[in-house]
C-alpha positions, -999 to +999 in steps of 0.1 A: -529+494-317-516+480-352-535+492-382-529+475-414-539+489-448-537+476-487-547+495-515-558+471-544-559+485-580-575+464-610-568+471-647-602+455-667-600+447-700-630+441-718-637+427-757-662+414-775-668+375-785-643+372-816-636+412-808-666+415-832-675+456-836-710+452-822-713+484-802-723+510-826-717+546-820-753+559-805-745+530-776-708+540-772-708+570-751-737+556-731-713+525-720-682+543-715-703+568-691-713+539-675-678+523-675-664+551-658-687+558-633-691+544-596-721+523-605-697+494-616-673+499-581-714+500-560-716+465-580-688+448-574-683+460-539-723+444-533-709+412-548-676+413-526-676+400-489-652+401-462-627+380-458-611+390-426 
């Protein structure tokens, strides 16, 4: 039986509107935590749907 497989990788870039410095310090760490985690891969992968 044939098995095919793909790895995707994404590099995201965010900004802010006019790359304005709105997120202060005490909101910082919070975001990148979040950012990093697997709660934004749980997200997108709810959001995604087969193809195949």
């Amino acid at each position: 039986m044939a098995q095919s497989l793909a790895c995707l990788l994404a590099h995201v870039v965010f900004s802010t509107k006019h790359r304005q410095p709105i997120i202060t310090d005490d909101v910082r760490n919070e975001l990148h935590a979040y950012i990093g985690s697997s709660s934004i891969v749980e997200t997108v992968n709810e959001n995604s749907r087969d193809v195949s």
